[in-house]
N, C-alpha and C positions, 0 to 999 in steps of 0.2 A: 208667558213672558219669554223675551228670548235671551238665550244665553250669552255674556258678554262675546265681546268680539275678541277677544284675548283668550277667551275656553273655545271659542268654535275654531279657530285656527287650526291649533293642533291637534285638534279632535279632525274635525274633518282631515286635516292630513293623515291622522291614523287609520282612517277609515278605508281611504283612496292606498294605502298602504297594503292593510289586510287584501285589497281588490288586488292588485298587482300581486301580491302571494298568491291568492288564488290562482289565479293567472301562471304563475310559474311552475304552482303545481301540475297544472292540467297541461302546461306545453310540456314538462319534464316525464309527465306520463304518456301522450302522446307519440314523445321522441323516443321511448324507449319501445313502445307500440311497433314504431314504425320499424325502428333498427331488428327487430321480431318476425318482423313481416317477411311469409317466405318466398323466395325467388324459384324455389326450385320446381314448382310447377310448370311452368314455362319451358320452353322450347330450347336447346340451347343457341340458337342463334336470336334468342331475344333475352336468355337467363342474365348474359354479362350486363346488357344496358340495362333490366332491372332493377339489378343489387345497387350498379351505381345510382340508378336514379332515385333506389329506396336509403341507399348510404347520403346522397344530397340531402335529401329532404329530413332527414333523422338529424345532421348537422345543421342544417339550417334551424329545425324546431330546438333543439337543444342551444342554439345560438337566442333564441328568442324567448325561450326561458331565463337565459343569465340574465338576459337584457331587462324581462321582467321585474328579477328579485333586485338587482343592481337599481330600479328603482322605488323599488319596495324599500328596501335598504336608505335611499337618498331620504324618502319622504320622511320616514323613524328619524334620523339626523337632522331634520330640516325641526319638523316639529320638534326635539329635545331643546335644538340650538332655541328655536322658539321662544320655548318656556322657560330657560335659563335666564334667556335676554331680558323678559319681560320680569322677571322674577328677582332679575339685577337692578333694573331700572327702581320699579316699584319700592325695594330696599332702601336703594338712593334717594329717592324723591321721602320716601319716608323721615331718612336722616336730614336731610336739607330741611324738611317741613320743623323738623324737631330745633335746627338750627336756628332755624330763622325765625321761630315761635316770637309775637311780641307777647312781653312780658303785660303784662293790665294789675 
């Protein structure tokens, strides 16, 4: 049977969440990989446009990691808001049910 559509929500959004961590993890190692990476083998009339072009690409992965966790982060929020909302409603509807009860 399938799980209501009120639990797979925010389930799957945690899931899609953990994915995007992952994600952040492996650009954040990456970028650190790369910022590592050495220039000095190289020539020195090619050593300067290496480093910058291994300094670009270290900032640009580490820009892509925030970017990651920034939605790892979104989706956690998205689903809490989620379950609160639904969790407020449900409450409600509950008290209204109890309100409106006829009497027999």
């Amino acid at each position: 049977m399938a799980e209501p559509f009120t639990m797979a929500v925010p389930s799957a959004m945690g899931v899609t969440a953990r994915a995007w961590d992952e994600q952040h993890l492996d650009l954040r190692a990456a970028g650190g990989q790369v910022a590592a990476a050495p220039t000095g083998g190289f020539t020195s009339g090619v050593a300067g446009a290496a480093a910058r072009f291994a300094g670009s690409w270290q900032r640009h992965v580490t820009g892509l990691a925030a970017t990651a966790e920034t939605r790892a982060d979104g989706l956690r929020t998205t689903a809490t808001d989620y379950a609160r909302t639904d969790d407020a409603v449900a409450s409600d509807q509950l008290l209204l049910d109890i309100a409106l009860r006829e009497d027999r």
